[in-house]
C-alpha positions as CSV (number, residue, x, y, z in Angstrom):
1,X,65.7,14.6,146.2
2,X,66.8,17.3,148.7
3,X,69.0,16.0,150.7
4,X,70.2,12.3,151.7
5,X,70.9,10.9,155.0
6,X,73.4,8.9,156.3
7,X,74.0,7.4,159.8
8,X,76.5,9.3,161.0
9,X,75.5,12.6,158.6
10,X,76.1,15.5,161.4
11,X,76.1,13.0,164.1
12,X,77.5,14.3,167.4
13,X,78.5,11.0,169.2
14,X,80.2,10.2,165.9
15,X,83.7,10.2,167.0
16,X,85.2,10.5,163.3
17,X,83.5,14.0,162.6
18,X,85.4,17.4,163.6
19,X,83.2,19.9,165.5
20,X,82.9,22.3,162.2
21,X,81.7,19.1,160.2
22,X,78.8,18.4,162.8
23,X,77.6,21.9,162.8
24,X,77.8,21.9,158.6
25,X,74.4,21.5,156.8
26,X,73.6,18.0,156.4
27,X,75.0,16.3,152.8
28,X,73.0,16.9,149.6
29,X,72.9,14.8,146.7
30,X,74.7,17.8,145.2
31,X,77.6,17.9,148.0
32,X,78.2,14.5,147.4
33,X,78.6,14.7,143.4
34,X,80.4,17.7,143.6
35,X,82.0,18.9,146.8
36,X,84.0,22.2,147.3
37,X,87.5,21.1,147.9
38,X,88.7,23.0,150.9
39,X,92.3,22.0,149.9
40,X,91.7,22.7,146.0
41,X,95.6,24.3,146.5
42,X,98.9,23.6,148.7
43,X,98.8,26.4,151.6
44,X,102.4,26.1,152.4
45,X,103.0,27.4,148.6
46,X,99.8,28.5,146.7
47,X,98.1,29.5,149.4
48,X,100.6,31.3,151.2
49,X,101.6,33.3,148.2
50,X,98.2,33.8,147.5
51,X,97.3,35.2,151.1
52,X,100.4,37.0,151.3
53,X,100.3,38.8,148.3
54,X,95.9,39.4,147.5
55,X,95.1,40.2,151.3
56,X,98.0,41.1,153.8
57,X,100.3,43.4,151.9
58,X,97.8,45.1,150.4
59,X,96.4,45.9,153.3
60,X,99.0,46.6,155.5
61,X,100.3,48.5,152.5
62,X,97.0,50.6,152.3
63,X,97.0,51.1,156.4
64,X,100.8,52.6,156.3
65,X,100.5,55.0,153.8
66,X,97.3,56.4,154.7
67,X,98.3,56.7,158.2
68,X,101.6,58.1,157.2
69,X,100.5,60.2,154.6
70,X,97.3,61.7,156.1
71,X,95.3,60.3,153.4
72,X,97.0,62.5,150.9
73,X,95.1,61.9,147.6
74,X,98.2,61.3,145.7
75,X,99.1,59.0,148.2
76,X,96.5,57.2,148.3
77,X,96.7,56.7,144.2
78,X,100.6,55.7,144.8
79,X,99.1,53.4,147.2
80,X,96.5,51.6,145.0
81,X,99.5,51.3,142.0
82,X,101.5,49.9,144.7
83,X,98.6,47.4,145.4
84,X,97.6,46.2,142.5
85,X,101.8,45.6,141.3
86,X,101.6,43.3,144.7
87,X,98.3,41.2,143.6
88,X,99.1,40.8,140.1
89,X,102.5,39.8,140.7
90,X,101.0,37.2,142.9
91,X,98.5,36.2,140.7
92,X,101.6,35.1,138.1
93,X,102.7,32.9,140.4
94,X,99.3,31.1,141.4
95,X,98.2,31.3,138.1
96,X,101.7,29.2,137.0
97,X,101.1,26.8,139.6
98,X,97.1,26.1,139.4
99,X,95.7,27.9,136.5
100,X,93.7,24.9,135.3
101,X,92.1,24.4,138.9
102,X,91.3,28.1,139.2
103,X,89.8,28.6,135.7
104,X,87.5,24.9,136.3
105,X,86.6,25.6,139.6
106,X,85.8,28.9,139.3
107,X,88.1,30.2,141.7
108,X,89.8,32.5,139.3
109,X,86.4,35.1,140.4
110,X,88.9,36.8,142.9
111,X,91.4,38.2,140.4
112,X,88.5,39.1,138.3
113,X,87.1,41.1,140.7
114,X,90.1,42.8,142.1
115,X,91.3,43.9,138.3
116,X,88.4,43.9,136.4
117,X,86.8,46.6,138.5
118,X,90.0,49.1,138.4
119,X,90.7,48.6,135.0
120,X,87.1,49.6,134.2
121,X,87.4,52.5,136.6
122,X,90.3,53.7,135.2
123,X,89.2,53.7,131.4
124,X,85.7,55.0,132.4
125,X,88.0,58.1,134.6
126,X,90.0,58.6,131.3
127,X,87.2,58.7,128.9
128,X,85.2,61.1,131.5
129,X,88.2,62.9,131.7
130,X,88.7,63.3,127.7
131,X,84.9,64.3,127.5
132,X,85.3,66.7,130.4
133,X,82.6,65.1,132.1
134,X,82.2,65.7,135.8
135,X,82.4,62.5,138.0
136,X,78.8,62.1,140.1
137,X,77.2,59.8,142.2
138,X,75.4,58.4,139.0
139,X,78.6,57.5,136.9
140,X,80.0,56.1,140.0
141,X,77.3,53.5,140.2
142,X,77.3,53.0,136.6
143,X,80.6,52.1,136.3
144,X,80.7,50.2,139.4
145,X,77.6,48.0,137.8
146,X,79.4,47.9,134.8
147,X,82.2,46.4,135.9
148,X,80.3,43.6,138.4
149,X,78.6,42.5,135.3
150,X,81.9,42.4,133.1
151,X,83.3,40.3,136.1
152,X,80.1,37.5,136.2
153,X,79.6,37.4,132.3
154,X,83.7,36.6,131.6
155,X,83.6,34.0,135.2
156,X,80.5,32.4,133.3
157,X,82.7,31.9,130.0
158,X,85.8,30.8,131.6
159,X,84.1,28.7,134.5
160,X,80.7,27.9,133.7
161,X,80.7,25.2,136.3
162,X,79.9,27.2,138.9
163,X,76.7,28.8,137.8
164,X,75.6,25.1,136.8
165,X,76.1,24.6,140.7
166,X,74.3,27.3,141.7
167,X,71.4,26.6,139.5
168,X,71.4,22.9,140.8
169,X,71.1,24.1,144.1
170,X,68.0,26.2,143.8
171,X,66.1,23.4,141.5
172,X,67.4,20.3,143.7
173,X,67.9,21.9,147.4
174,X,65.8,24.7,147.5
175,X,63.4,22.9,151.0
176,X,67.0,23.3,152.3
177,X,68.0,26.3,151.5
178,X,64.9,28.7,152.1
179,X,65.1,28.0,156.0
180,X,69.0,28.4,156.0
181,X,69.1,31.9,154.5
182,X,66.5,32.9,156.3
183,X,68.4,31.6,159.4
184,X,71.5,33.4,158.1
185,X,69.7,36.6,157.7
186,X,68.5,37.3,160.8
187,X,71.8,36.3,162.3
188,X,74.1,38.5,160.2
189,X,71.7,41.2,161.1
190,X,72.2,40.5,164.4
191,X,76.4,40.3,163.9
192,X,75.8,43.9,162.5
193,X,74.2,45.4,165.0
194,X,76.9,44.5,167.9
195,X,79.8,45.2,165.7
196,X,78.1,48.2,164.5
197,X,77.7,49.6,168.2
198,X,81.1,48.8,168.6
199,X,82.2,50.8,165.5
200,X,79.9,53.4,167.3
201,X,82.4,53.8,170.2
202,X,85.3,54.1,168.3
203,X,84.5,56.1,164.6
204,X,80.8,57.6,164.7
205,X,79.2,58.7,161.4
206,X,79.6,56.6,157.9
207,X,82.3,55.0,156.6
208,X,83.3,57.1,152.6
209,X,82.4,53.5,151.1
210,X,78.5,53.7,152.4
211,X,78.6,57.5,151.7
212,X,79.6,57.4,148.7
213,X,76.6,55.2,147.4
214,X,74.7,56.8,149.4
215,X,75.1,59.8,147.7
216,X,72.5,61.5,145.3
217,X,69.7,59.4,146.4
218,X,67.2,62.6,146.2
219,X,66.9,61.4,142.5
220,X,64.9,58.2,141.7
221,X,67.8,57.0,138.8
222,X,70.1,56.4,141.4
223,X,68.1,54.9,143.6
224,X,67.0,52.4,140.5
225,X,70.8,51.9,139.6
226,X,72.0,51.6,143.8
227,X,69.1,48.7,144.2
228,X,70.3,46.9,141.0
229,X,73.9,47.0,142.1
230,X,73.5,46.4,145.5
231,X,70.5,43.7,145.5
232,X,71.9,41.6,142.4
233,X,75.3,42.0,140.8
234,X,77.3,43.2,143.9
235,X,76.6,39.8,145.8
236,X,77.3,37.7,143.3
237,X,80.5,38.7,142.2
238,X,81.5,39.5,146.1
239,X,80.4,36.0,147.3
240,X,82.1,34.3,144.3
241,X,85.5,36.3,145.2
242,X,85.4,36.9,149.1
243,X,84.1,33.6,149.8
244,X,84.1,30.6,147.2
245,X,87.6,32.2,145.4
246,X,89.2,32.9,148.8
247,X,88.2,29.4,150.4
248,X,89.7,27.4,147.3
249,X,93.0,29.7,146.9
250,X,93.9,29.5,150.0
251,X,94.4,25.6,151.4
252,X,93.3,25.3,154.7
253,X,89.8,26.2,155.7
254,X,90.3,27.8,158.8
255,X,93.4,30.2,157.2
256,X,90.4,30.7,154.4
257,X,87.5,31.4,156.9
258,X,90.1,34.2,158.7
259,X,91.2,35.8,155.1
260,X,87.9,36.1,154.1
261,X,87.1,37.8,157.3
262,X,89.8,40.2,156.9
263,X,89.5,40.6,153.1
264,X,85.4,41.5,153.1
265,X,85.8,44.0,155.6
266,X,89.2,45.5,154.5
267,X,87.9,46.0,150.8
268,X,85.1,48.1,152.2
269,X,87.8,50.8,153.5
270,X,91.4,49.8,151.5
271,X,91.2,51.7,148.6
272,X,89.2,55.5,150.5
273,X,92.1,54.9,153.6
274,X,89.0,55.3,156.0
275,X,90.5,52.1,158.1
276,X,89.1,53.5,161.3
277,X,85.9,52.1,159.4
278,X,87.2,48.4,159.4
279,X,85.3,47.2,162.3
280,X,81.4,48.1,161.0
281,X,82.4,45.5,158.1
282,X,83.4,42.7,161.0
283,X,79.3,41.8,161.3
284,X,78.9,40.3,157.7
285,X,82.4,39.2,156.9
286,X,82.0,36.7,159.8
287,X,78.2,35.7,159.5
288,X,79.0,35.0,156.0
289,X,82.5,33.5,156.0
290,X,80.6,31.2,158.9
291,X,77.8,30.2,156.6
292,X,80.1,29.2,153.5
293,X,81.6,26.8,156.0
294,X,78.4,25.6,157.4
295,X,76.8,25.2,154.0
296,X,79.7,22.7,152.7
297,X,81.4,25.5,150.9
298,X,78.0,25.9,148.4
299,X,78.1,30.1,147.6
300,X,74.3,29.6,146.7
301,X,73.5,30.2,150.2
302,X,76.0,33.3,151.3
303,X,74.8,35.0,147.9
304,X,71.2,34.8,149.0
305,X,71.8,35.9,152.3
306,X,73.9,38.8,151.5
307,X,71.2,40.1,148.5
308,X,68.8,39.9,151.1
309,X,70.8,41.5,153.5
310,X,70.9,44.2,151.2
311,X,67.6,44.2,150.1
312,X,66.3,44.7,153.5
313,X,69.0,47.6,154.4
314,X,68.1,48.9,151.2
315,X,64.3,49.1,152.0
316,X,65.4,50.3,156.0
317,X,67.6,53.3,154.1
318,X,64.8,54.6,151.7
319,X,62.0,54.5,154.9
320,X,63.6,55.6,157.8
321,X,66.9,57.6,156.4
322,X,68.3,58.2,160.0
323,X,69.6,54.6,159.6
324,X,72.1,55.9,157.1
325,X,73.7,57.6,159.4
């Protein structure tokens, strides 16, 4: 029972269909039970505020002070305080307005994953602080771990619904969703490579996000604790925010598919101020934002192709180090 067929299922003389529906995957028994809701939320209100607020003045926010302020460290920190003020104000007012909607759908994952992470990396920097511990590449990872699995444990209390979906979608459309992925993987790499030659031309060298867990590799721990991160929690958490919380916040799928472009890519260089970065991250954010829409707005499929993603730039990294670069 993969999939079901219809007559005019991705049917292009089928005047009724938009273009975007006729390039979309064709309709499981899954997508027709329970479909993501594109318009879970009222963009000229919810989804206004909620763009407005969680993407665009943060990161124009982020982009004047570091520019301003040279990337003064204590700017930067002002900045981030700044930020998060911004987002959780915001997230009052969606939260008054759609709480129940966010919490069932499971659309609540992207204010999970933009607090839960700096909370934890602020009590972790206090308590390593306290113990006069120095800050390493290893309690980086650690605490970025940490906190991705905080954020998918309390999302599977609060919104189990989700997890059931994903679940239901390898058991019920898995002859589907193999060839997609593998599809998808091969054309994200390819997004990567042109926007990454264009990020060539204009910044060369690594963005501080990259370096940074890059860093210590020379010892196998990190390298264990990296692929763990990297491979399995990081995807999850960052498809369930950047794309399945983004695309039902928002309203309108085409505002979505554009936030989520902008988001993915700008969270990769917001918070180090290394904006000249921004366009490396263009590759994925658009090959993935492009497949949530093509898959029906199932996140199965963008967090299998970006694990794999990673998995295979993982591999790349460890056996021919020059790609790092």
């Amino acid at each position: 029972m993969d999939t079901v067929n219809t007559n005019n299922n991705n049917d292009w003389t089928n005047p009724k269909q938009s273009w975007d529906e006729k390039i979309q995957l064709k309709k499981t028994m899954l997508d027709r039970v329970d479909p993501f809701d594109f318009k879970l939320v009222n963009l000229n209100n919810t989804g206004y505020i909620f763009v407005g607020t969680a993407i665009l003045a943060p990161f124009f926010i982020s982009i004047l002070i570091t520019y301003l302020f040279a990337k003064n460290p204590n700017a930067v920190l002002v900045m981030n305080i700044v930020n998060w003020i911004v987002v959780g104000v915001g997230c009052y007012f969606v939260l008054s307005r759609v709480q129940d909607k966010l919490l069932r759908t499971g659309a609540i994952a992207f204010y999970y994953f933009y607090f839960i992470p700096n909370i934890i990396s602020l009590i972790a920097g206090v308590i390593l602080g306290i113990l006069k511990v120095q800050t390493d590449t290893t309690a980086n990872l650690v605490v970025s771990w940490i906190a991705d699995v905080i954020c998918i444990v309390i999302l599977a209390k609060t919104s189990p619904y989700i997890f059931v979906k994903i679940k239901l979608t390898f058991k019920q459309n898995y002859k589907l969703l193999i060839p997609t992925v593998i599809i998808a993987l091969i054309v994200t790499f390819g997004f990567n490579y042109i926007f990454g030659l264009a990020q060539a031309q204009i910044t060369p060298g690594t963005s501080v996000n990259q370096a940074n867990l890059l860093a210590g590799l020379n010892k196998w721990w990190n390298v264990v604790i990296l692929a763990v991160y990297t491979i399995f929690t990081a995807p999850i958490i960052e498809e369930l925010a950047c794309r399945h919380g983004i695309f039902s916040l928002t309203g309108n799928k085409w505002v979505s598919y554009f936030a989520s472009i902008i988001y993915f890519a700008g969270m990769h260089v917001s918070q180090t101020g290394d904006w000249e970065h921004f366009v490396g991250y263009l590759g994925a954010s658009i090959a993935l934002a492009s497949l949530f829409i093509i898959a029906r707005g199932n996140v199965t499929y963008t967090i299998m192709t970006h694990s794999l993603l990673n998995t295979v730039t993982f591999i790349l990294i460890l056996t021919v180090p020059t790609l790092a670069s």
